[in-house]
Every structure is written in structure tokens, then in C-alpha cells.
C-alpha positions as CSV (number, residue, x, y, z in Angstrom):
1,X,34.2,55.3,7.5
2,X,31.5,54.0,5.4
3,X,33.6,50.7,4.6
4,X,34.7,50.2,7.8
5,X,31.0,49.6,9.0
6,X,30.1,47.7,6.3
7,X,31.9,44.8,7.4
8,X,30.4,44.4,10.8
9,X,26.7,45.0,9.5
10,X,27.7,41.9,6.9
11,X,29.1,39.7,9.5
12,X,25.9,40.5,11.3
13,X,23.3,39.8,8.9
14,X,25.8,36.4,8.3
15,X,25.2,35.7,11.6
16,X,21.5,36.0,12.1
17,X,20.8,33.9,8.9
18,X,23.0,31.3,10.2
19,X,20.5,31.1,13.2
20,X,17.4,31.6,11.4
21,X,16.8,27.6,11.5
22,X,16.6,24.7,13.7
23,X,16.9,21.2,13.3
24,X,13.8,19.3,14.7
25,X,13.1,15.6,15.2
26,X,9.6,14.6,13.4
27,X,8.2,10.9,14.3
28,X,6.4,8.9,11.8
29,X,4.1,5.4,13.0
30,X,4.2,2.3,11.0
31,X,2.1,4.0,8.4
32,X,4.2,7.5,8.1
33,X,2.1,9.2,9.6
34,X,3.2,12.2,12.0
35,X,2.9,10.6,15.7
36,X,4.0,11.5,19.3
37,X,7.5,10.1,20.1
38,X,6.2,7.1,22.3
39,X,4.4,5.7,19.2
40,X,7.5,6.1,16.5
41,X,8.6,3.8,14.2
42,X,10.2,6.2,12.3
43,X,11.8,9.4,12.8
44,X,13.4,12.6,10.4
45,X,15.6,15.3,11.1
46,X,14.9,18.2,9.6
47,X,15.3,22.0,8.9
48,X,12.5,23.9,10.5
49,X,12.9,28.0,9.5
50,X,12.7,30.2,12.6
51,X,10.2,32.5,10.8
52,X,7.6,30.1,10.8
53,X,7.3,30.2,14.8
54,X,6.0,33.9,15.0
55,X,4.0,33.4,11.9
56,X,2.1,30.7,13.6
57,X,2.7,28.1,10.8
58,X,3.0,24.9,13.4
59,X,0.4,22.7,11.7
60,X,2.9,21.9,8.3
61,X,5.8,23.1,6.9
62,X,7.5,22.5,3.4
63,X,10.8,20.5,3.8
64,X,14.2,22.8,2.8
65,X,17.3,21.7,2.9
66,X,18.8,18.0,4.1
67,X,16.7,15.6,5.5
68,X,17.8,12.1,6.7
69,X,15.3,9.2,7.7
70,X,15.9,7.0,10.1
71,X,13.8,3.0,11.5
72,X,13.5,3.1,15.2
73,X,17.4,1.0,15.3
74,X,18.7,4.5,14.5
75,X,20.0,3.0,11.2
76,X,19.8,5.2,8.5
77,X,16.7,5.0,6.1
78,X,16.9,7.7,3.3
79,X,18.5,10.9,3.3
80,X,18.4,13.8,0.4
81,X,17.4,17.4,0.2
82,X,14.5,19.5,-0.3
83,X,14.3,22.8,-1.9
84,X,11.2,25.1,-1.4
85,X,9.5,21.5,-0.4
86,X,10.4,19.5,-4.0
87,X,13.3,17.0,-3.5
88,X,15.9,17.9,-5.5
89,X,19.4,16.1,-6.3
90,X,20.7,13.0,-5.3
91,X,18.9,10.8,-2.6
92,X,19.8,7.3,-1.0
93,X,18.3,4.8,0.9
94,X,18.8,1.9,3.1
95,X,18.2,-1.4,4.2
96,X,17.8,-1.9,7.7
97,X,20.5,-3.9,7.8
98,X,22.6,-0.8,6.5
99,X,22.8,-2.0,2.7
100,X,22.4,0.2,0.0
101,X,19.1,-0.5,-1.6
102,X,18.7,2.5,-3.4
103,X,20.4,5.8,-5.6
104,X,19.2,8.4,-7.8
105,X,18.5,11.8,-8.2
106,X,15.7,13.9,-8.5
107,X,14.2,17.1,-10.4
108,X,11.5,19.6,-9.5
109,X,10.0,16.3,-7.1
110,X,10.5,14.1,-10.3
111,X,13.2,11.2,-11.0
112,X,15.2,11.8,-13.5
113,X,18.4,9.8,-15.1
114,X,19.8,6.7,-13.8
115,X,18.4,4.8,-10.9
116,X,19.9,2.3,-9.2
117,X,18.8,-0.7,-6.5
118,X,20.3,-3.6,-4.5
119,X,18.9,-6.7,-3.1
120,X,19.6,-6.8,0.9
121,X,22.9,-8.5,0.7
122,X,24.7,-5.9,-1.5
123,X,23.7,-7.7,-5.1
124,X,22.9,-5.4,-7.8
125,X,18.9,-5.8,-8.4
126,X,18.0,-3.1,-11.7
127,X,18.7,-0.2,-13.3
128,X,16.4,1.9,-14.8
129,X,16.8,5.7,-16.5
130,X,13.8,8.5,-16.6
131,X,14.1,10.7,-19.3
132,X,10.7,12.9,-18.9
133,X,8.0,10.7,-18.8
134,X,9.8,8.2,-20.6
135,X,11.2,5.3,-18.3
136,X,13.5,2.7,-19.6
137,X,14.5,-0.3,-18.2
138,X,18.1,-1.2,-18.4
139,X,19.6,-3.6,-16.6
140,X,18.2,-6.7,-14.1
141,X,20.2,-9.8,-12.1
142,X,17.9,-12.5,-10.5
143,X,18.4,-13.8,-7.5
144,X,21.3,-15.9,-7.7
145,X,23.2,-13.0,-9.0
146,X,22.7,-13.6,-13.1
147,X,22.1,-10.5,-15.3
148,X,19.1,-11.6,-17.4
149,X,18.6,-7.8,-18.9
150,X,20.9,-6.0,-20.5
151,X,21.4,-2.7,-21.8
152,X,17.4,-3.1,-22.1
153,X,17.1,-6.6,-23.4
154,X,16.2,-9.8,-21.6
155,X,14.1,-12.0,-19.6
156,X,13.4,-10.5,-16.1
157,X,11.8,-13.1,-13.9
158,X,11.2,-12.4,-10.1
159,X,10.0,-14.3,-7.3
160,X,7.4,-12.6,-4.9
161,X,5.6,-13.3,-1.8
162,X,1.9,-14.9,-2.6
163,X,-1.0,-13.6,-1.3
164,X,-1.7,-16.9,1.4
165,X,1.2,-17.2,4.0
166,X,4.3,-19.6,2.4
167,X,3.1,-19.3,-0.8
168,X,5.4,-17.7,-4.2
169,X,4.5,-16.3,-7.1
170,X,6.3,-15.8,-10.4
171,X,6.4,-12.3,-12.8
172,X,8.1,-13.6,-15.9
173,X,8.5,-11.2,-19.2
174,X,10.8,-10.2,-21.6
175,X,12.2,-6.9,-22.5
176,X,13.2,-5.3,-25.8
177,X,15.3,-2.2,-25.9
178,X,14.4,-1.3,-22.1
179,X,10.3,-1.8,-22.9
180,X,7.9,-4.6,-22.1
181,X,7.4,-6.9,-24.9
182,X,5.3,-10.0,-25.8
183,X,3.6,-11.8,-22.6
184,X,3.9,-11.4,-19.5
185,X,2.6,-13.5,-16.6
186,X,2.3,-13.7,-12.6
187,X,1.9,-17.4,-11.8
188,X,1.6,-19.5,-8.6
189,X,5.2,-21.2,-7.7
190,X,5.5,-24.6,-6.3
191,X,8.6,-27.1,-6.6
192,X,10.1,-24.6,-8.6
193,X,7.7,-24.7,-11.0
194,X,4.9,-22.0,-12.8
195,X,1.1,-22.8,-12.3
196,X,-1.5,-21.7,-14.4
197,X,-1.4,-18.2,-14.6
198,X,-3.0,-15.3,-12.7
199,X,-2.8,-12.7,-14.4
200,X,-1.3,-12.6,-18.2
201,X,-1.1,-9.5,-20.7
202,X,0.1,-8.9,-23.8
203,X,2.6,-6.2,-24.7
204,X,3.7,-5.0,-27.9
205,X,6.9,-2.4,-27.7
206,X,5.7,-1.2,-24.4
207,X,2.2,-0.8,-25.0
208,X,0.0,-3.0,-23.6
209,X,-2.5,-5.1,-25.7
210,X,-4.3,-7.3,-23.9
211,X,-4.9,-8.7,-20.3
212,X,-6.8,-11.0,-18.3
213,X,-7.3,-12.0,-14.4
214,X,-7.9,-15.7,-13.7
215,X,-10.4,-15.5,-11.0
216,X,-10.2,-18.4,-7.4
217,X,-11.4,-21.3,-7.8
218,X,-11.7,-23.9,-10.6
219,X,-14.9,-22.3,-12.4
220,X,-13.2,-19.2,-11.7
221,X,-14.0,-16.7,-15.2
222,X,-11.3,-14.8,-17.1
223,X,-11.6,-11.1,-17.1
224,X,-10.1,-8.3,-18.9
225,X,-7.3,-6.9,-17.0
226,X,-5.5,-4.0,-17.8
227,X,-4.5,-2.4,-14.7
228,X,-0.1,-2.9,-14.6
229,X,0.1,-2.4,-10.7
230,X,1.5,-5.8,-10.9
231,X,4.1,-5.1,-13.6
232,X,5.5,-1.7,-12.2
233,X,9.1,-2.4,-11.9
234,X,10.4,1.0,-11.9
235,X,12.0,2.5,-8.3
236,X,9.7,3.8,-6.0
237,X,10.1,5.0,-2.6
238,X,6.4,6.0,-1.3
239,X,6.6,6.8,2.0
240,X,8.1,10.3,0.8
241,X,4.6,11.1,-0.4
242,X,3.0,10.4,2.7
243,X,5.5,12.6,4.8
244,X,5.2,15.5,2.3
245,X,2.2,15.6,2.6
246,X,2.2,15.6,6.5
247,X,-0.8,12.7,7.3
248,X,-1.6,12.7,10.7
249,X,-1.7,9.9,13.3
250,X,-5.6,10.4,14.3
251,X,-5.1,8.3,17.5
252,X,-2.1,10.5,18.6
253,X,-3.6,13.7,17.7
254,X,-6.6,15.5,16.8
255,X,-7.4,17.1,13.5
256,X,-6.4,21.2,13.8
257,X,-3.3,20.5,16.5
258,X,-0.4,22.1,15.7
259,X,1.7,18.8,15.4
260,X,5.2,21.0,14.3
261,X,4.9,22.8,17.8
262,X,4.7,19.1,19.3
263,X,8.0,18.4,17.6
264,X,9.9,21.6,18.5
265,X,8.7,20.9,22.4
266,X,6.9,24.0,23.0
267,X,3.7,24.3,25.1
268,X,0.9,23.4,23.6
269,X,-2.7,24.5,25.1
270,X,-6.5,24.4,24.5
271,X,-8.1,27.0,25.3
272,X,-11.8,27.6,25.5
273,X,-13.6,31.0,25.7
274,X,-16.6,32.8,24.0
275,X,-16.9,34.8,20.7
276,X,-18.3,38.3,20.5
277,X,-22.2,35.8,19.4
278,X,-21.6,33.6,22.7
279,X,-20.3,30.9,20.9
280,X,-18.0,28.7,22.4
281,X,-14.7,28.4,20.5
282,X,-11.6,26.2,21.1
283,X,-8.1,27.7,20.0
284,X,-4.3,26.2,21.0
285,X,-2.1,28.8,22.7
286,X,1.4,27.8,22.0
287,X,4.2,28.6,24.7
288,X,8.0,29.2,23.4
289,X,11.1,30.7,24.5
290,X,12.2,33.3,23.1
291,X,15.8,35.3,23.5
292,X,14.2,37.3,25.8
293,X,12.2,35.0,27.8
294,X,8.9,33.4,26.4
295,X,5.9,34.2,23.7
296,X,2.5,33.1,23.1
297,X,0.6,32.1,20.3
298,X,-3.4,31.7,20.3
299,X,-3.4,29.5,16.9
300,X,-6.8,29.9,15.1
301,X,-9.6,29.3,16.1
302,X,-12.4,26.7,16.3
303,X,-16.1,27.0,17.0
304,X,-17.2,24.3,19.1
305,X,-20.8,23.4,18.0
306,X,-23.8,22.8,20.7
307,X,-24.4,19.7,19.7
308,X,-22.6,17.4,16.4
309,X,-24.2,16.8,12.8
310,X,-26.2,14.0,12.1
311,X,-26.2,12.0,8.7
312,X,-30.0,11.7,8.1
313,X,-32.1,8.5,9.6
314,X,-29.0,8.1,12.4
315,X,-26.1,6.4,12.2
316,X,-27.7,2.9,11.4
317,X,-28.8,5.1,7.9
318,X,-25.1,5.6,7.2
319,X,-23.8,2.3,8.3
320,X,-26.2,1.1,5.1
321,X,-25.4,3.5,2.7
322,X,-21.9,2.9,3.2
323,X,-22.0,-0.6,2.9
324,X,-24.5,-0.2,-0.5
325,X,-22.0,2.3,-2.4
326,X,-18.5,1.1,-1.3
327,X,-16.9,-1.1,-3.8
328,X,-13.6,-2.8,-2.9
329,X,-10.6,-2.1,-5.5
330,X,-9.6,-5.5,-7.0
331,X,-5.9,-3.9,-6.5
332,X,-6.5,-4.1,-2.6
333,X,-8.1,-7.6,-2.6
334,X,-5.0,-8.9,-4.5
335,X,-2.4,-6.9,-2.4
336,X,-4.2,-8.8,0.6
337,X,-4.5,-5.1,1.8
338,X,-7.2,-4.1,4.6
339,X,-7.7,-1.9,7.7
340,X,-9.1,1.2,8.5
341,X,-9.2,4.9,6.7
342,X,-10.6,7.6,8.3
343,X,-11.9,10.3,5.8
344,X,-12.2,14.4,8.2
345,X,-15.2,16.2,6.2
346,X,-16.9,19.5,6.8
347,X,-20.6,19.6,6.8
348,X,-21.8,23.1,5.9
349,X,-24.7,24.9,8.0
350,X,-26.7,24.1,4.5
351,X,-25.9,20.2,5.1
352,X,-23.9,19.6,2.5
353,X,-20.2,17.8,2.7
354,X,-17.1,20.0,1.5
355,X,-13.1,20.2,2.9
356,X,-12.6,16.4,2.5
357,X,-9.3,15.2,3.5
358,X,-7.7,11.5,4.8
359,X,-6.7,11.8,8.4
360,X,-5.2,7.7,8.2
361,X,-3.9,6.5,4.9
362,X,-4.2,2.8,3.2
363,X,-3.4,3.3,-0.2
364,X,-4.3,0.3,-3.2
365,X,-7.1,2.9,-4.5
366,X,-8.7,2.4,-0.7
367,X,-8.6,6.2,0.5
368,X,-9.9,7.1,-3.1
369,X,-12.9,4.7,-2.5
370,X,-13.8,6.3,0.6
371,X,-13.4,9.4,-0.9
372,X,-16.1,8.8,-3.5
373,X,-18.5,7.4,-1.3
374,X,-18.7,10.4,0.8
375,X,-18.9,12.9,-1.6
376,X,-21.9,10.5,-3.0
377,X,-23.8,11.3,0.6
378,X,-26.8,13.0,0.8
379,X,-27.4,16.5,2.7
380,X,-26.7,16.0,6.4
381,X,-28.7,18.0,9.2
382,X,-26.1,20.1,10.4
383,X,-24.7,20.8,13.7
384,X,-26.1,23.7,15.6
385,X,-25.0,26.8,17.7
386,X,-27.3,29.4,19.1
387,X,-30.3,27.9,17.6
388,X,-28.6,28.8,14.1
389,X,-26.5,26.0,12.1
390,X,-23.1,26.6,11.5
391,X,-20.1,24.5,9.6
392,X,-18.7,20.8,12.1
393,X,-15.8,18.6,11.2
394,X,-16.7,14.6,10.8
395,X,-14.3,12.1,11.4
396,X,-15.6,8.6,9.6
397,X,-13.2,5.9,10.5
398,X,-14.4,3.1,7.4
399,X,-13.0,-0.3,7.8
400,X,-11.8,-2.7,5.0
401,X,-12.0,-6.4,5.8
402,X,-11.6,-9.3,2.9
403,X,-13.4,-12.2,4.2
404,X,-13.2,-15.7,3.1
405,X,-14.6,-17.0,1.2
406,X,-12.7,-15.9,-2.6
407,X,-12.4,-11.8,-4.2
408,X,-15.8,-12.4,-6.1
409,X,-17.7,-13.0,-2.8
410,X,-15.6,-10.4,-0.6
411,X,-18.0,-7.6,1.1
412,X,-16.3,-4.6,2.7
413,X,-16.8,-4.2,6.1
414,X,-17.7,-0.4,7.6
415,X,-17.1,0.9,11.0
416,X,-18.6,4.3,11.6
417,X,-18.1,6.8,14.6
418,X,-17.4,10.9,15.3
């Protein structure tokens, strides 16, 4: 009797696993960052574990399982699989065109072996192979189609987009047995030609040597150089970093909403009451169905401050401070990158700044910059509930302009605000 139940109780516990997950829809802005659906540029599918719905886990989740990417066509972007939240195995990606621009696999969240990349029109572009934290570069073919590296040896030379609008620039080096060797410079193009260089460095079996950065204009100085953000030819897919780590669109939502309940279409509500001290406090009360009709969630909670902290001297205070201590990275200014970050910090009934996260990513060392500056701020006067202070969130949205005229005269520009 015994083995004739213990079939049925299998099938069973087969059964409820198989439903034990959902796929979901997640949408992503221009930036990656998780967005309502109106605002998407991109979108994943994805495996979303029942479990985490009771548990009230709706703010994140670590990926499992398949994922597949797609650009707002509906044409495929990436696709690979996650396994406790690390990719793992192999992954591809896609032009938008539908080309293959990219193959390889990955270990533990780390490339490993033999990656691959084409140019948009199905040409092979390089190979490279990650053994550890060793990278090798293996094979290269320019852009009529030419292998100029092979099996790790060769001249790679690639045309790039220059910083002013119709302008080129060169990146010309050689490799030995898949390493950088001897110099390597990125040059203005015109008429098919190299100017004088902009940046030039010096390797020696992979190491680099030496560097300098020509800077605008013609009594522009020579500087050491030895940053290789130029010169990093390996694969590299980064938007996976900014979905993993779930950024937030801070115009579509606000800091503590449950953005995973947005994408699995249950109710979301704020709800304000009073703690057992009178305080007001703000929670979100999630709505879902359930196999017996519905549940509710009250998410945690959020004390909502009588009034907001203030950085000391007023907001004219910080707008100086900011623009005293904030240094533009030289990797930004050559990217041509600028735009806004907005830094979400916690200022502690004592005043001072702690929980610092980036609500709106730039990258080019730009988040890291606004990062320092706050946690150089002096104590703030905190907010205050009841007549006693008590921990607020800040969000500081910090703008980064490049002006004309050239890098060595750029000033960042800082817009402030709650």
C-alpha cells in the first residue's frame, strides 16, 4: 500500500514545483534602469519564484534560470541563464538588426574561455580567451574583412567615432603572443590619414610602460597617462551590471516602491497611518490573487518626517560646496559623457550621511565622483519628528555639463534638489 501512494504524493510535489514560478516582463529605459512600461526601451523576461510574493521580497530579486533581452523592435538582444543570480554558461547577443554580435560563456558571473564578436554585417570582429584573470587576445579582422591578428600576433588598427560630431579617430598597436606590445596610439583621422597623437603608451609584453595625453589646443602640455580605458579591447556587455544590480528609474518611481510588484501587475498602495509615538509612517500594501481569491501585503515601513533635513547654511551652502569638491574624471570629458546622477543618502538623527546608494547611473568614474563628494559633507541638521530628530532619505540629483571652451577649462555643473 505504501508504494502505491508514493507515486501520487511524487507526481504531486512534481507538480507544485512546476508552478512554483512565473515568467514576468521587467522594462529597462535608455539607461537600464527598471522603468514603468510606457517609458521602455528595453524589456526581459524572466523567472520570478512564487515564494518571494508571500515573503514580501517585491523590491529585487536575484535572476534564476533563462533570461532573454529584448530593444523595444522586439528583436532579440541577449539571452543566457542565471543560477542563484550569477550568470552561468553560454550567453549571446544581438545586433538590432538581428546579427550575431556576440558568444561566450560564463563562470560564477566571470568570462571564461573563448569569446567571440561580429561586426553588424555578420564579419568576424575578435576573438579573445579568459583563462582566470589572464585575458588573451587572439584573433582581429579590420574593417574590410582582413585578419591583421593571428593566433595572438598582429597589428590591430580600428577606426572609432571622435569626440566632435564627423570626426574619426585611429587606435593602432601591435600584438605579441595575444599581449599588447611596443606603442600604441589613438590619433585624429582625416583623408585617411593619422594626426598627431592623443594619447600614446608604451607597452612591453603586456605591461604598460609609459603614457601620455596630448592636451587641446596647440600649447596644449603632455601629461602622464596611464589609465587603458581607451585600449580595453576585451568583450564587454555592461548593461548586465546595471540590471543585476536592479537601478531604478527615479522619474518613474520613488526610492522604497516595490518595483517587482509593478512588473507582476498587482496592486500597489500607499498607505498612511500613525505609529504607537504618533508618528506618521508611509507603507505600500500590495494586492494579489491568490488560488483562493486575493492577499495583502503592508511592505515595510517608512516614517514620514515633520519636516526634511537641511544641509547647513541652506541649499545655496551646498550648491558651493559641491561645485568646490567635485572634480570631473578626465575619462568622462574624453568619452564626451555628461548628464545627471542622482546619489539617495540617509542623514542620521545625529546629522551625519550613511546608506549611500545611486538611484540614476552615468558611469566614466561619474557616480564614483558624486559618491566621494557626499561622503566628504559635513554634519547636516537633521529632519525632525515630534520635536525629536530621527533618520530622512535625500535625493541629490548632481549634473555634469562639459562646457566649451577645452578639458583644462571644463567646470562641472551642479543641480541640487529633495
Amino acid at each position: 500500500m505504501k508504494q502505491t501512494l508514493l507515486l501520487p504524493l511524487v507526481l504531486l510535489l512534481a507538480l507544485a514545483s512546476a508552478h512554483a514560478q512565473q515568467e514576468v516582463t521587467i522594462y529597462y529605459n535608455q539607461e537600464w534602469e527598471v522603468t514603468k512600461k510606457e517609458n521602455a526601451t528595453y524589456t526581459r523576461l524572466a523567472t520570478v519564484p512564487d515564494s518571494l510574493i508571500p515573503a514580501g521580497q517585491l523590491f529585487t530579486m536575484p535572476f534564476d534560470k533563462t533570461v532573454t533581452d529584448y530593444y523595444s523592435s522586439g528583436q532579440v538582444l541577449g539571452k543566457g541563464s542565471y543560477m542563484n543570480g550569477q550568470k552561468q554558461g553560454n550567453w549571446l547577443f544581438y545586433y538590432p538588426n538581428g546579427q550575431l554580435q556576440g558568444q561566450g560563456s560564463y563562470k560564477n558571473n566571470e568570462q571564461v574561455g573563448r569569446w567571440k564578436l561580429w561586426r553588424d554585417n555578420g564579419q568576424p570582429l575578435q576573438e579573445v580567451v579568459h583563462n582566470g584573470v589572464e585575458i588573451s587576445f587572439q584573433n582581429y579582422w579590420d574593417e574590410t574583412g582582413t585578419q591583421t591578428v593571428i593566433d595572438g600576433t598582429g597589428t590591430y588598427v580600428a577606426l572609432l567615432p571622435g569626440e566632435e560630431p564627423g570626426t574619426q579617430m585611429q587606435l593602432k598597436g601591435a600584438y605579441i603572443n595575444g599581449v599588447r606590445h611596443g606603442k600604441w596610439q589613438y590619433a585624429s583621422l582625416a583623408n585617411g590619414k593619422s594626426g598627431k597623437p592623443v594619447i600614446e603608451q608604451l607597452y612591453k609584453n603586456g605591461a604598460m610602460v609609459r603614457g601620455y595625453i596630448q592636451q587641446q589646443g596647440k600649447a596644449g602640455a603632455r601629461i602622464p597617462y596611464t589609465s587603458e580605458d581607451r585600449f580595453n579591447l576585451v568583450v564587454d556587455f555592461p548593461y548586465l551590471a546595471v540590471v543585476e544590480r536592479w537601478a531604478k528609474d527615479a522619474d518613474a518611481f520613488k526610492p522604497n516602491f516595490p518595483v517587482l510588484a509593478y512588473m507582476l501587475k498587482f496592486d500597489v498602495q500607499e498607505v498612511y497611518e500613525k505609529n504607537e509615538a504618533q508618528q506618521q509612517v508611509k507603507s505600500y500594501q500590495v494586492v494579489y490573487s491568490t488560488a483562493t481569491g486575493s492577499d495583502t501585503l503592508k511592505l515595510a515601513q517608512e516614517l514620514i518626517p515633520d519636516n526634511k533635513p537641511v544641509f547647513l547654511g541652506g541649499e545655496q551652502d551646498m550648491l558651493m560646496f559641491l561645485v568646490r569638491n567635485i572634480r570631473y574624471p578626465v575619462t568622462a570629458q574624453r568619452a564626451g559623457v555628461q548628464g545627471m546622477v542622482v546619489v539617495s543618502f540617509t542623514v542620521m538623527p545625529d546629522g551625519s550621511i550613511g546608506d549611500i546608494k545611486m538611484l540614476k547611473s552615468l558611469g566614466y568614474g561619474l557616480d564614483e565622483e558624486a559618491i566621494r563628494v557626499v561622503k566628504l559633507m559635513p554634519k547636516w541638521q537633521p529632519a525632525i519628528s515630534n520635536n525629536a530628530p530621527v533618520a530622512a532619505s535625500y535625493a541629490l540629483p548632481v549634473r555634469f555639463t562639459i562646457q566649451s571652451p577645452p578639458p583644462q577649462q571644463m567646470r562641472t555643473t551642479v543641480r541640487h534638489g529633495y
